[in-house]
N, C-alpha and C positions, 0 to 999 in steps of 0.2 A: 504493500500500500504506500508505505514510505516511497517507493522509487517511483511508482505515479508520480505524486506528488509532486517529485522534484523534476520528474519529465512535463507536466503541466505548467511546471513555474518557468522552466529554461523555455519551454517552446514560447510562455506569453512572452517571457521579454525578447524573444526574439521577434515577435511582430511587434512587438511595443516603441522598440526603439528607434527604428527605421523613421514608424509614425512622428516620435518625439523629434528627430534630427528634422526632418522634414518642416514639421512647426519651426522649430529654431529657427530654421537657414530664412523661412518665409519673412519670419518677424523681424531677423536682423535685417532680410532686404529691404523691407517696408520702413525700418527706421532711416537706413542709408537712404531711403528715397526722400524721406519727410525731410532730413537734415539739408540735404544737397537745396531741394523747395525751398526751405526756411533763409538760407544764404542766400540765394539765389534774388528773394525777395528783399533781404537787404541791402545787396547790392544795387540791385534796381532803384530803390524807394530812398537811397543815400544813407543809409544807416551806420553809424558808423560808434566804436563801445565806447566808454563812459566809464573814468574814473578807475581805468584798472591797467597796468602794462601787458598784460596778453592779447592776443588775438581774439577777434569775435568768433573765429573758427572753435578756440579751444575753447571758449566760455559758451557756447553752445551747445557743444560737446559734451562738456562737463554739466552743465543743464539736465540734458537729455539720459545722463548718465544717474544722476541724482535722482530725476523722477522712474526711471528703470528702477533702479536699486530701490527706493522704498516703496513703491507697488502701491497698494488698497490703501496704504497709511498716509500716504503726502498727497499735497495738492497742488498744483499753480496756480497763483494769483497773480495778476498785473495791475501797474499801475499807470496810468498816464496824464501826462502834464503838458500842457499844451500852450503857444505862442506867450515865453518867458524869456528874459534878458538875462538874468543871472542864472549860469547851469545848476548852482549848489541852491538858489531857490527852485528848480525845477525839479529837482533831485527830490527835496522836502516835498515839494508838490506831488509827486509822483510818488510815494512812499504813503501820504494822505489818504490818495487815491484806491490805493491798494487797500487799504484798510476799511475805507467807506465801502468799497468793492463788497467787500468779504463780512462787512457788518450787514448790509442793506439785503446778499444774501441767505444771510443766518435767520436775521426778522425775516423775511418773505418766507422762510423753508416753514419757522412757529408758526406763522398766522395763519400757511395755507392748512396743514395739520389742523390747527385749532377748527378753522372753518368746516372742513370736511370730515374729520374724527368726531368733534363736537357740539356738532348743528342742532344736535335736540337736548343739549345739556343745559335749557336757558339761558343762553347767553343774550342774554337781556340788557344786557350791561356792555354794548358795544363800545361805546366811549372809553370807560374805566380801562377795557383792553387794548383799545387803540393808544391810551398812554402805555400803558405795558409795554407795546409794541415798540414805541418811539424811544424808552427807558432801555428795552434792551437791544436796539439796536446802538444807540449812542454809548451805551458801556461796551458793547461786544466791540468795537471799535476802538475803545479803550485802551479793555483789555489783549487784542489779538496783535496789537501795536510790539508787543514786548515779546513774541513769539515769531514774528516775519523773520525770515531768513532771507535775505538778499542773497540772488543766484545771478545777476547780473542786466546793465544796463544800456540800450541804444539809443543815441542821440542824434539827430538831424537840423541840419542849417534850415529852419523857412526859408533865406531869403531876403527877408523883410530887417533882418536883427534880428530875430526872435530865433527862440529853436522849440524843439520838441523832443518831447522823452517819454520812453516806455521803462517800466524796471519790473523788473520776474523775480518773485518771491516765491519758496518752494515752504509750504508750514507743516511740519508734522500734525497728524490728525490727534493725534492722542494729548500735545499740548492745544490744538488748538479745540477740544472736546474740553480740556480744563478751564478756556478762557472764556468761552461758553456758557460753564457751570456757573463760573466767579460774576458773569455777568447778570446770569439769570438770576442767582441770590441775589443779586442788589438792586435789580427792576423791579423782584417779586413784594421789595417794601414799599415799591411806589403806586400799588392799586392793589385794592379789597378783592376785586373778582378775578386777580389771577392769582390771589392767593388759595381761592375758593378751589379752585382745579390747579393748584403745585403738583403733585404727583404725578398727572397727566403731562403738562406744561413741563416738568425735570424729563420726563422717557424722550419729548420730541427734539429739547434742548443736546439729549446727551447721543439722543440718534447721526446728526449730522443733517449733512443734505449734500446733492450734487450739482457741483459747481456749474451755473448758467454759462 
């Protein structure tokens, strides 16, 4: 029975693997294709990095390598700042951005839950929630501030004087599920009826959402 066994096991992996290599090769191709895209497009569009001595080659690279490696757990957010004089004000601006980005987010992922999970739990009290809303979207922006990880920046001439800035932030889900939580406690003191439903309101807080 034993040698069964192990003849059942050697033969899966032997169609198993083939399958697996075959994925891989696909997926690294599709990456090499997005990257080559990605360049391709900042070259076109004047892009050019921001604030670092390497190449946009390898801070893309590195990027892409970042969001590989941590899988289901990281995210990318962007930020963008647009028609500014000062780069290191753009830079601020764009870092802002990214943060409103990912707060504005986080509220739209609660409210929609709320709405649809909760539509017969009298919510009567739409108001009171809508400060909720507003409460934690302005902390979760706060707080999510202190968790960004800048993965890197591109900048362009307007023209005009002015430039333009994008900058990639890569945030671990698990600090950013913390920053979340730290937010949702401190909105859930600013109204009576999302106190009424916290247990519910904590499950949607500590689920996430996917990124628009």
């Amino acid at each position: 029975m034993k040698k069964i066994v192990n003849f059942l096991l050697v033969m899966a992996m032997l169609f198993t693997c083939p399958m697996v290599s075959a994925q891989s090769k696909a997926l690294e191709k599709a990456r090499a294709k997005e990257y080559k895209a990605k360049m391709k497009e900042y070259k076109k569009e004047g892009w050019t990095l921001f604030g670092s001595s390497r190449s946009l080659d390898m801070a893309l690279l590195n990027h892409y390598d970042k969001l590989n490696q941590g899988g289901d757990n990281v995210r990318e957010v962007v930020g963008i700042a647009t028609r500014f004089k000062s780069k290191n004000v753009g830079h601020q601006m764009a870092i802002n951005s990214a943060c409103m980005t990912y707060s504005q987010q986080a509220g739209s992922s609660v409210k929609g839950r709320v709405v649809s999970d909760m539509a017969g739990d009298a919510l009567d009290a739409d108001k009171e929630f809508e400060h909720f809303y507003a409460a934690y979207e302005r902390l979760v922006e706060k707080e999510i501030k202190g968790e960004m990880r800048e993965s890197y920046s591109v900048i362009r001439d307007n023209g005009d004087g002015t430039y333009e800035m994008q900058t990639f932030f890569i945030i671990d889900e698990d600090a950013a599920t913390a920053a979340r939580i730290r937010a949702y406690e401190n909105a859930m003191r600013e109204t009576e009826a999302a106190q009424k439903h916290a247990e519910k309101i904590a499950e949607f807080v500590k689920a996430g959402f996917v990124a628009q």
